[in-house]
N, CA and C of each residue as an Amber inpcrd file, in Angstrom:
protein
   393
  45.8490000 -26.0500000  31.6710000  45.1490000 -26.5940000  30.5340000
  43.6400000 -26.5490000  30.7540000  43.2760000 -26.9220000  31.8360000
  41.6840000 -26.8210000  32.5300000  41.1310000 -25.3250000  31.8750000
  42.0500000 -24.8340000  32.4960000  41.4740000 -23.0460000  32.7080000
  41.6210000 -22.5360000  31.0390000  41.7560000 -23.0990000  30.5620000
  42.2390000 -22.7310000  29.0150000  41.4020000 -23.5010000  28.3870000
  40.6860000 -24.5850000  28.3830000  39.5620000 -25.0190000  28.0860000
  38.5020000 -24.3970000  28.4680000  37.8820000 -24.3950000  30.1350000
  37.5600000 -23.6250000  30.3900000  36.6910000 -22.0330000  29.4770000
  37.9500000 -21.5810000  29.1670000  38.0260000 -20.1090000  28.7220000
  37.3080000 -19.9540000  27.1470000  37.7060000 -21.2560000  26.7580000
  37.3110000 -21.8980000  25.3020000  35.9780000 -21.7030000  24.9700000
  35.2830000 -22.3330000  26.1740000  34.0360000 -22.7980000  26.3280000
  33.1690000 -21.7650000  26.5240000  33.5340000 -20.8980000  27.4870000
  32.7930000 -20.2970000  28.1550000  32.7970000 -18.8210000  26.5700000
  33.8430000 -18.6510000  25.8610000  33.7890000 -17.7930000  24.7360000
  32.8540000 -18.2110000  23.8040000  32.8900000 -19.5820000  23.8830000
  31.9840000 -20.2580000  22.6420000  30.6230000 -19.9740000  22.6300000
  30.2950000 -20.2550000  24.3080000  28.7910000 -19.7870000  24.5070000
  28.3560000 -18.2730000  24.3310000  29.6920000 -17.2960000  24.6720000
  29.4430000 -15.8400000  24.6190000  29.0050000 -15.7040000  23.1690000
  29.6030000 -16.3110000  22.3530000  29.6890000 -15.9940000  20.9130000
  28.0540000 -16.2350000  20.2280000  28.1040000 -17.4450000  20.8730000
  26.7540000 -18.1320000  20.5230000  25.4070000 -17.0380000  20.8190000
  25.6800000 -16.8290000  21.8330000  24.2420000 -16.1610000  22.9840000
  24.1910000 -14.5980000  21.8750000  25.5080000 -13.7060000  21.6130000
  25.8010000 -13.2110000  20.8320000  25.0130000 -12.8750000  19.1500000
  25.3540000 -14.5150000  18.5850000  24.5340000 -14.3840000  16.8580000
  23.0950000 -14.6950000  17.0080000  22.4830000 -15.2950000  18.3440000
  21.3410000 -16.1020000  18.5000000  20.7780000 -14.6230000  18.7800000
  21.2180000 -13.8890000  19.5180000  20.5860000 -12.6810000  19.4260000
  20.4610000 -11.5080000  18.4770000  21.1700000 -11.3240000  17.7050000
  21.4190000 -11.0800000  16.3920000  20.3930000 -11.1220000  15.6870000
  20.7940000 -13.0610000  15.3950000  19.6930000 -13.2380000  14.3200000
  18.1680000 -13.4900000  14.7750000  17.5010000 -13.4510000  15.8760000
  16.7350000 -13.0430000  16.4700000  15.8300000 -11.6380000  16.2690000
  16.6060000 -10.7940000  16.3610000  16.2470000  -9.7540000  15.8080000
  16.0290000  -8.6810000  14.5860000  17.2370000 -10.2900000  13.7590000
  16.8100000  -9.5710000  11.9580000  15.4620000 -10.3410000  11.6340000
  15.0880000 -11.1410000  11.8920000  14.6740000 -12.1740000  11.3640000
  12.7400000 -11.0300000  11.3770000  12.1750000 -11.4610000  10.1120000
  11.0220000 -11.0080000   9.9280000   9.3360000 -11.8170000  10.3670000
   9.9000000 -12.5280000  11.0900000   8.6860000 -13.9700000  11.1270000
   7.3740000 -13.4590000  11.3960000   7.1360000 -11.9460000  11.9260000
   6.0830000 -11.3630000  11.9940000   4.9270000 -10.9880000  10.8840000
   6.0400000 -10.9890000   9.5090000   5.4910000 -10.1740000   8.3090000
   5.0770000 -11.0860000   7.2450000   4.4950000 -10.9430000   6.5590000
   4.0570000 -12.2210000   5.3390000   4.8800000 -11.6840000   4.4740000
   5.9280000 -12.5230000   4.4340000   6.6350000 -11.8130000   2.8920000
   6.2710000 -12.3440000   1.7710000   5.2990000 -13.2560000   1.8510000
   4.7770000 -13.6070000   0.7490000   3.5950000 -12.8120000  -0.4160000
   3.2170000 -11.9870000   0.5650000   2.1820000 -11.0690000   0.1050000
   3.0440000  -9.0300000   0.0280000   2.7410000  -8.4900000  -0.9920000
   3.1670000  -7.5040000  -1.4080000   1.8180000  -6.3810000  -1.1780000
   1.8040000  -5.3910000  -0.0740000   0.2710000  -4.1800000  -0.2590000
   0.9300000  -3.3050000  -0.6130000   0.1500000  -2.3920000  -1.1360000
   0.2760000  -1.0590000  -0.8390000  -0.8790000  -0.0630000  -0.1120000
  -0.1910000   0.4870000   0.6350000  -1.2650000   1.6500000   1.4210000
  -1.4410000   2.8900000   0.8120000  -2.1690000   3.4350000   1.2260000
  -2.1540000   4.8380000   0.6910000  -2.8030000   5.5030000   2.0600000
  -1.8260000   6.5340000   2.3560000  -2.7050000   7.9910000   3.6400000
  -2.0760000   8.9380000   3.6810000  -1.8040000   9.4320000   5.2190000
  -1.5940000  10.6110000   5.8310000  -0.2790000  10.1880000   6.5310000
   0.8300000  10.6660000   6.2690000   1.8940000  10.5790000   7.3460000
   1.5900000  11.4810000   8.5470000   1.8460000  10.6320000   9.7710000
   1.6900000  11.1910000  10.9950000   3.1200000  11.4230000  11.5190000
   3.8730000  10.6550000  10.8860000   4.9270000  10.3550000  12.2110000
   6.0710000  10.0610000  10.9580000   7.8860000  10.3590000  11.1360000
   8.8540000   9.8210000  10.4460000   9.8450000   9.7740000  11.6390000
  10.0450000   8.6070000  12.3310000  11.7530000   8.8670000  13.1920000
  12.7250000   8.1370000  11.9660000  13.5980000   8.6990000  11.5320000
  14.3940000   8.8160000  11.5910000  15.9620000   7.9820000  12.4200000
  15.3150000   6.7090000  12.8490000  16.1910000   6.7050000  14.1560000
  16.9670000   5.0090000  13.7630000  17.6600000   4.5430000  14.8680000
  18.3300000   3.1240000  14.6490000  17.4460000   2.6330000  15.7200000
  17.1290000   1.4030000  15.7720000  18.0130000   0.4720000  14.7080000
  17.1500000   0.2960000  13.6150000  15.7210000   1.0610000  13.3000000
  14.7750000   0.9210000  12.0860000  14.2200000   2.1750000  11.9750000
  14.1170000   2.8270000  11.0520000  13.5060000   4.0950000  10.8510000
  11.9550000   3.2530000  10.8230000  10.7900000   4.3710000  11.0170000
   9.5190000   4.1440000  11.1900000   8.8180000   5.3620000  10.3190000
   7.2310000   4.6930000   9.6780000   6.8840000   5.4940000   9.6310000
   5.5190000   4.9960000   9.6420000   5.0930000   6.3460000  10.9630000
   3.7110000   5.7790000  10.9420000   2.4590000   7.2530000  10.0920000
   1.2460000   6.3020000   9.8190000   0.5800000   6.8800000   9.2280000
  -0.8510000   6.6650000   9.4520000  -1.7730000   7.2700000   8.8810000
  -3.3540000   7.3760000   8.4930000  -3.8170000   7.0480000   7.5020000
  -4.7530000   5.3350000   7.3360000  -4.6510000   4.9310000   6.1110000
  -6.6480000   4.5780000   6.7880000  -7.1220000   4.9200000   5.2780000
  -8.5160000   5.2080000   5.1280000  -8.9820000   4.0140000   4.2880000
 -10.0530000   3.1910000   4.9460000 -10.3050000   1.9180000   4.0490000
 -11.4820000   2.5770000   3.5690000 -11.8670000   1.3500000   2.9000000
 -13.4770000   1.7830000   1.6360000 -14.6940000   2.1320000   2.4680000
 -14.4420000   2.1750000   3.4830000 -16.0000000   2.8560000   4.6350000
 -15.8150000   3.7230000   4.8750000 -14.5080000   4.2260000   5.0210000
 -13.8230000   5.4800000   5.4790000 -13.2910000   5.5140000   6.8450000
 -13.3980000   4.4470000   7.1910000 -12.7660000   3.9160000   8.8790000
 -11.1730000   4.3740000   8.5580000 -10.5540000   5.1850000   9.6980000
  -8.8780000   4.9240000   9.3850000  -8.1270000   4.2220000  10.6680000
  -7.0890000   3.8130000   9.6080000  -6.3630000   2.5820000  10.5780000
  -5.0850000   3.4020000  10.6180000  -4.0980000   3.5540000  12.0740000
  -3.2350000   4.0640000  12.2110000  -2.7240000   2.6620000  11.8610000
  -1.2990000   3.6280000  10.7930000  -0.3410000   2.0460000  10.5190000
   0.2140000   2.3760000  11.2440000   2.0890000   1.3490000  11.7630000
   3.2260000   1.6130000  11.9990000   4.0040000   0.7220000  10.8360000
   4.9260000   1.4950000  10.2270000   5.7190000   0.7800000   9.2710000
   7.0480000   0.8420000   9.2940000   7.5120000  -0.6780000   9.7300000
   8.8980000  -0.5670000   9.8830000   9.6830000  -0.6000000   8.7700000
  10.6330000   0.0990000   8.5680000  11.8190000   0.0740000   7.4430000
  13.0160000   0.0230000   7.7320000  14.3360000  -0.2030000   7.0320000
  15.5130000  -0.1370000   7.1350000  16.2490000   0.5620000   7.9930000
  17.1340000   0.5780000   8.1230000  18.1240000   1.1000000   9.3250000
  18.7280000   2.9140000   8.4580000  18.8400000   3.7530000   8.8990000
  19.1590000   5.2370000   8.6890000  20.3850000   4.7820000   8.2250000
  21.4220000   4.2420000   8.3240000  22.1470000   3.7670000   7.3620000
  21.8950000   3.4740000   5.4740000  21.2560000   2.2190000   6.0540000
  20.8610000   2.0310000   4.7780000  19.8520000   3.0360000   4.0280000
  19.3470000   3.7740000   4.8420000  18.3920000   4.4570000   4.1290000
  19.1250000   5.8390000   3.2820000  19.9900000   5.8860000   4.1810000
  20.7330000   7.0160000   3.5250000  21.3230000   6.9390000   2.5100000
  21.9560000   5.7610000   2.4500000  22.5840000   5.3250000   0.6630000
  21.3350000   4.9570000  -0.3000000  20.2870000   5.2070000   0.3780000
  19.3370000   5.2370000  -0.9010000  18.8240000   6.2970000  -0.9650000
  18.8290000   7.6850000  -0.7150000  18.5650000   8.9330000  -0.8150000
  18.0450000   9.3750000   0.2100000  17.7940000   8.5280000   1.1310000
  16.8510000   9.1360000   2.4380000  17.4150000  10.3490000   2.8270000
  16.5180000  11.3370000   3.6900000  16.7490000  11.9640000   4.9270000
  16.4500000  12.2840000   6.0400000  16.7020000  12.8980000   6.8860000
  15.2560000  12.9080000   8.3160000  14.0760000  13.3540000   8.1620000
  14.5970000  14.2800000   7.0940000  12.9960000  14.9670000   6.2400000
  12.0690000  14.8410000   5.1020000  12.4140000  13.0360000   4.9560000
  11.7970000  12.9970000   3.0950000  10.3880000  13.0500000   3.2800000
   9.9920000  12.4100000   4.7220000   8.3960000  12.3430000   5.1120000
   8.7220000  13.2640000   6.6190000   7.2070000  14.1500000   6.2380000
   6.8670000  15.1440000   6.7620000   5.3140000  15.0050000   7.2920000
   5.3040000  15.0530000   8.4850000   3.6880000  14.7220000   9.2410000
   2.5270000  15.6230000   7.8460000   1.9730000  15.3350000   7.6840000
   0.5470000  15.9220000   6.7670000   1.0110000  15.1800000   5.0110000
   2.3580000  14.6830000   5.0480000   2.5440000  14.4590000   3.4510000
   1.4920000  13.3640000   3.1000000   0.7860000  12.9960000   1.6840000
   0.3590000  12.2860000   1.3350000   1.2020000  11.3720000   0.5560000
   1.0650000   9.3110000   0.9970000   1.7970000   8.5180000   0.7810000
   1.5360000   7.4330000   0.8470000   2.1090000   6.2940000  -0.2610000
   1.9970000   5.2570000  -0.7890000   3.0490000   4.8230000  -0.3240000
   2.4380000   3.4800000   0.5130000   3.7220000   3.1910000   0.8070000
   3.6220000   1.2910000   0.4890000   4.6380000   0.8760000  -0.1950000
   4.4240000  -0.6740000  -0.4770000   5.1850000  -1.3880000   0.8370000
   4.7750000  -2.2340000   0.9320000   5.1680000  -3.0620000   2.2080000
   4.8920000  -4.4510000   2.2860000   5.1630000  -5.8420000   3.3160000
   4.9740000  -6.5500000   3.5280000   4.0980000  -6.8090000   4.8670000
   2.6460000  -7.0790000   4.7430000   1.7790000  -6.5500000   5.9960000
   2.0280000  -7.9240000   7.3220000   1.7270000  -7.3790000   8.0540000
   1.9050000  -8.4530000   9.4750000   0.9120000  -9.6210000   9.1100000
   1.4830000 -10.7780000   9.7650000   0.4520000 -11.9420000   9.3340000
  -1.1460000 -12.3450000  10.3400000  -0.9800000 -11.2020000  11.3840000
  -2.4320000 -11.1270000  12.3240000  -3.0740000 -10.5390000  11.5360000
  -2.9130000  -9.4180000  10.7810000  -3.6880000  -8.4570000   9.9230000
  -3.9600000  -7.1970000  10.4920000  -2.9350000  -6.9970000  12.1540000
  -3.2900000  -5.8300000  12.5630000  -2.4300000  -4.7500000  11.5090000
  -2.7340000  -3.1430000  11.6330000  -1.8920000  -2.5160000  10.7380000
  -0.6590000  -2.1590000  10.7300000   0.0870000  -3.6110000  10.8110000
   1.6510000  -3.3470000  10.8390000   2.2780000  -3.9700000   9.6460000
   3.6560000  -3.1390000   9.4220000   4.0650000  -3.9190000   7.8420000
   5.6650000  -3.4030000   7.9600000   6.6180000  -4.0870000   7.2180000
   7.8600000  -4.0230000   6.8640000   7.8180000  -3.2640000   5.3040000
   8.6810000  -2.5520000   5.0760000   9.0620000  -2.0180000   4.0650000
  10.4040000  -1.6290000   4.0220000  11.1770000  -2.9410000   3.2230000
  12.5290000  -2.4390000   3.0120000  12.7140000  -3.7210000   1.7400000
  14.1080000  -4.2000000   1.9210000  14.4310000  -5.1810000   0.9490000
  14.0240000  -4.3420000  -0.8540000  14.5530000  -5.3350000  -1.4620000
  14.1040000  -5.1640000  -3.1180000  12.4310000  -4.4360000  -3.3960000
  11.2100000  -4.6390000  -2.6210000  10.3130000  -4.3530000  -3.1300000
   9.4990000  -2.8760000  -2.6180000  10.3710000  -2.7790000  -0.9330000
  10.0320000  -1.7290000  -0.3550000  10.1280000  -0.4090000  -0.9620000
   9.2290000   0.6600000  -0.9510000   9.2120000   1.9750000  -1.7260000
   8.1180000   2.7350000  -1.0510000   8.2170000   4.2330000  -0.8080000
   7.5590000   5.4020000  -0.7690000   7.4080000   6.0690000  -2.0590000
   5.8160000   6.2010000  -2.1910000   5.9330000   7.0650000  -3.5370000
   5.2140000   8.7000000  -2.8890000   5.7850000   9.3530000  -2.9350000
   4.8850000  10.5130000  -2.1870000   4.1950000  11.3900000  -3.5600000
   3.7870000  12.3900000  -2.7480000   2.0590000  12.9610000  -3.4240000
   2.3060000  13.1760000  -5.0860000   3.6610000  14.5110000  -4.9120000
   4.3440000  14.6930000  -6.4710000   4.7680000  13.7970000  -7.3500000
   4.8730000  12.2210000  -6.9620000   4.9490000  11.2660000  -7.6400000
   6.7240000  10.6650000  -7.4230000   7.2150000  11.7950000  -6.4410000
   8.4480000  11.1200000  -6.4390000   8.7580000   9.4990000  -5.6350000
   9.3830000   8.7240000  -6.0740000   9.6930000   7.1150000  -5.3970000
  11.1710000   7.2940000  -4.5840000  10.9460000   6.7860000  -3.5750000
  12.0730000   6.5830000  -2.7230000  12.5020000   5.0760000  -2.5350000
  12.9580000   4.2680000  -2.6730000  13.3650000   3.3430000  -2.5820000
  14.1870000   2.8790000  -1.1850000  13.9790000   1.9950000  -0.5570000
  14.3000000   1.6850000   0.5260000  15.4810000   1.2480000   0.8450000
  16.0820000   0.2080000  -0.1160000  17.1150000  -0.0440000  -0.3900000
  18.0550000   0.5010000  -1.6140000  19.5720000   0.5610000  -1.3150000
  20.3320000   1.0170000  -2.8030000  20.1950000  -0.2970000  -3.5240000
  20.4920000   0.5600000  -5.0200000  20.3480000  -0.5550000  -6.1140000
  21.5020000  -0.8720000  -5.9960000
């Protein structure tokens, strides 16, 4: 009976240590989701990869200073049921990208959920998430 309690316990904590890490790592506490930008530049960079596709870029403020972004987005999963592919962004494409910016103000931002979108040069919109 010991050892079967025991066993109880010791699963409970596995389980625990388990979602705490989990939700640890969905969790956005970095990003202001309260505030909505959009950027506009130069794609440098698209992985393609898990557990967040990225895309980083060359974004030119009103002096003409440029700020390398990194912009995290959705998982290649999800991206794929919304039309994605490994190739929708291509290093030199020109792109708008809406996002939720980091709350230091360095140039980092989330783009996924309901508001996240790529609009590239020809005007096409990619959407981050399926409807």
């Amino acid at each position: 009976m010991k050892s079967m309690f025991a066993a109880s316990v010791c699963l409970a904590m596995v389980s625990l240590a388990v979602v705490g890490t989990a939700h640890a790592h969905h969790g956005n506490s970095a990003y202001d989701e309260t505030r909505t930008i959009t950027i506009t530049g130069t794609a440098t960079e698209f992985d393609f990869v898990n557990p967040h596709t990225q895309i980083y870029m060359d974004v030119k403020d009103d002096k003409g200073q440029v700020a390398h972004w990194s912009v995290e987005c959705n998982s290649p999963g999800i991206m794929r049921r919304s039309g994605w592919s490994r190739n929708s962004i291509k290093p030199g494409d020109q792109i708008s990208v809406t996002l939720n910016p980091a709350k230091t103000g360095v140039p980092v931002g989330f783009s996924g959920g309901k508001t996240g979108r790529v609009v590239l040069s020809g005007g096409q919109t990619l959407e981050m998430s399926p409807k």
